[in-house]
N, C-alpha and C positions, 0 to 999 in steps of 0.2 A: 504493500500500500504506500510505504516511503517513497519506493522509489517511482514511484507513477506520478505521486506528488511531484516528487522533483523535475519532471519531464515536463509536468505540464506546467509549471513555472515557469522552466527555463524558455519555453515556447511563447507563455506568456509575455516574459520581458524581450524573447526576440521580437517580436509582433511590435512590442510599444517601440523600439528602436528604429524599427522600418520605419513606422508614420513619422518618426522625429525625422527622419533622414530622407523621404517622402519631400515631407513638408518645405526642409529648408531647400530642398533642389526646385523644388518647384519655385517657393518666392523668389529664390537668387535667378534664376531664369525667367521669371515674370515680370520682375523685377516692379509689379505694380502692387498698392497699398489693396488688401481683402479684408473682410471679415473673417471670422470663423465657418458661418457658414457656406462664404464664396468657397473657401479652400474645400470645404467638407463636399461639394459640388464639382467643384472646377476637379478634384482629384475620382471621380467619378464614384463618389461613395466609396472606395475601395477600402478605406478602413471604417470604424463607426464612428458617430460625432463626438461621442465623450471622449475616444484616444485623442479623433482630431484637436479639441479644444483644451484637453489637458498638454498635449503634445506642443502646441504654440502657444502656451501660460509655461513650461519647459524652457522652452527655445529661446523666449524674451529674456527669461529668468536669469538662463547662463549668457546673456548677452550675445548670441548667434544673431538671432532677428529684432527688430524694435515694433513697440509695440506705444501707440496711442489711442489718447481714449478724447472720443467725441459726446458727451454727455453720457449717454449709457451705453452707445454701439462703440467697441473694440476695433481697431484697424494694426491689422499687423502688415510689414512689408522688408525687402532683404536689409542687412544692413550697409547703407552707403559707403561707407567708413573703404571697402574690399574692392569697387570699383576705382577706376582711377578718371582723376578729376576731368571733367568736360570744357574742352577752350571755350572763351564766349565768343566767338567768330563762328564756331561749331553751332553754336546754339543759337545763333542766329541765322546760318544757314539751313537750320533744322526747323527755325519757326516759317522761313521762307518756301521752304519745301512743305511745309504743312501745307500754308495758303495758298500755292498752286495746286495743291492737289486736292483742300478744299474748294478750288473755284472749278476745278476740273469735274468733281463729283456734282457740284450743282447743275454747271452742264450738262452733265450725262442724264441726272433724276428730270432736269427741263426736256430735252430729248425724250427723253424716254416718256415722260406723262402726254409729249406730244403725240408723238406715237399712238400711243395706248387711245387715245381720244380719237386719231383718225383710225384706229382699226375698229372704237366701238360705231364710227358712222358707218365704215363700210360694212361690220355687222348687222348694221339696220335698215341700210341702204335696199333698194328693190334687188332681186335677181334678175337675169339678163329675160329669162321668161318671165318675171313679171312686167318689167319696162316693156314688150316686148306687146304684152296684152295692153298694155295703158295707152302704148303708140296708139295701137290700131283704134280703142274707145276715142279717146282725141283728134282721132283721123278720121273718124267716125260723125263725130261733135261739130267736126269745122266741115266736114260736106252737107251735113243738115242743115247750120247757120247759111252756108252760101247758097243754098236754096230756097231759104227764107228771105235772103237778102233781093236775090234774083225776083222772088215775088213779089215782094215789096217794090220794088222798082218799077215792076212792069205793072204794076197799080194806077187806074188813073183820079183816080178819087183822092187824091192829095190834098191836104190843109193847105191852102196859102200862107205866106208869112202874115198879111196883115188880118183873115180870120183868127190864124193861131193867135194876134197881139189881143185881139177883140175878144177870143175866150180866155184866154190871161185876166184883161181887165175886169170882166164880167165877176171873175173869181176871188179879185183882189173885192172887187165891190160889194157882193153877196158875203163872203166872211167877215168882212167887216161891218158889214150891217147885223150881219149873225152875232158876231161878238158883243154888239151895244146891245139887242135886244135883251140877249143873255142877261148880259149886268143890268140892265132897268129894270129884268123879273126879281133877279136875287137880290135888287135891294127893296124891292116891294116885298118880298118873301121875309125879309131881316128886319123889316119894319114891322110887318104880323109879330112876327114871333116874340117881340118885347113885350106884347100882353097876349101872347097864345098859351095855352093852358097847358099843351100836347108838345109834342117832339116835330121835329122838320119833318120826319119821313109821313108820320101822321098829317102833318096840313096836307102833305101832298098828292094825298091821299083823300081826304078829305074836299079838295077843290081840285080833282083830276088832274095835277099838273104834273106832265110824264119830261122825265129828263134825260140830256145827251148821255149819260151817267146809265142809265135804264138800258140803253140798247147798244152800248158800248162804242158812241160815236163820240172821237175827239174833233174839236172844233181846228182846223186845219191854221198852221202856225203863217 
């Protein structure tokens, strides 16, 4: 029974040494700030989260990795201290190189939504058989119209310009006489009704007065 114990110890503390050894290979190569849980992720689950997070509380501890605290979220990452220092010429060819290549990628996502937008028209667009049927309707439409046109032309009962002026005026005359009648009944109607006893629809009822309103006729503008 000892010795089984013993085995499965040593197994155990081999196990915890991997994820420490794991862990720093990976931040030194990523060389970006994580959580506990990124690492417990990014390292594909392969150990469990309590090794993970005892394993980099470990690591900080003995000064391998550094570790900061953002209110209550942890951020661990390599320690700087083992790279060697960055020229600032470097790092400002490196910010340069960023911005071309973020101006590059807007490009591409502008391109690209372009794109995407003219394939959803041609998506939508007729098929070469539907355009195809639509000609012929529309080809259809305009020899109909030009035979209506034809008829009409060879008509000889045409309006002359000055009848058509004379029923114009006729029209301006009659609506506008429509319209004042209109208002000299509604204000005789609005005079009743300061001492009518009943409602509007009731008087009208009452002295047969039928209105444009009744049979859905608007008085023409």
């Amino acid at each position: 029974m000892t010795g089984s114990n013993t085995v499965t110890l040593g197994m155990s503390k081999s196990k915890d040494g991997d994820v420490g050894v794991a862990i720093e290979d990976y931040l030194n190569r990523a060389n970006r700030p994580y959580s506990a849980i990124d690492v417990f992720n990014n390292l594909h689950k392969e150990f469990g989260k309590t090794a993970v997070v005892r394993a980099l509380e470990d690591l900080a501890e003995n000064g391998k990795i550094k570790e900061k605290i953002y209110g209550k979220q942890k951020v661990y990452f390599a320690d700087q201290s083992q790279f060697p220092a960055v020229d600032e010429s470097e790092l400002k060819s490196m910010d340069a190189e960023i911005n071309d290549l973020t101006g590059k990628l807007q490009m591409s996502q502008s391109t690209c939504k372009q794109q995407e937008n003219e394939l959803r028209k041609i998506d939508s667009s007729m098929s070469t058989e539907d355009a195809k049927q639509r000609l012929e309707q529309v080809n259809q439409e305009i020899q109909h119209n030009q035979e209506r046109l034809t008829t009409i032309k060879s008509m000889t009962n045409h309006v002359t310009p000055q009848e058509k002026e004379r029923i114009y005026a006729n029209q301006t005359k009659y609506v506008k006489e429509w319209k004042k009648r209109k208002r000299m009944t509604m204000d005789i109607v609005n005079a009743i009704l300061e001492g009518y006893p009943k409602t509007k629809k009731q008087l009208f009822e009452d002295v047969g007065l039928e209105t444009d309103e009744e049979y859905n006729v608007t008085v023409p503008s």
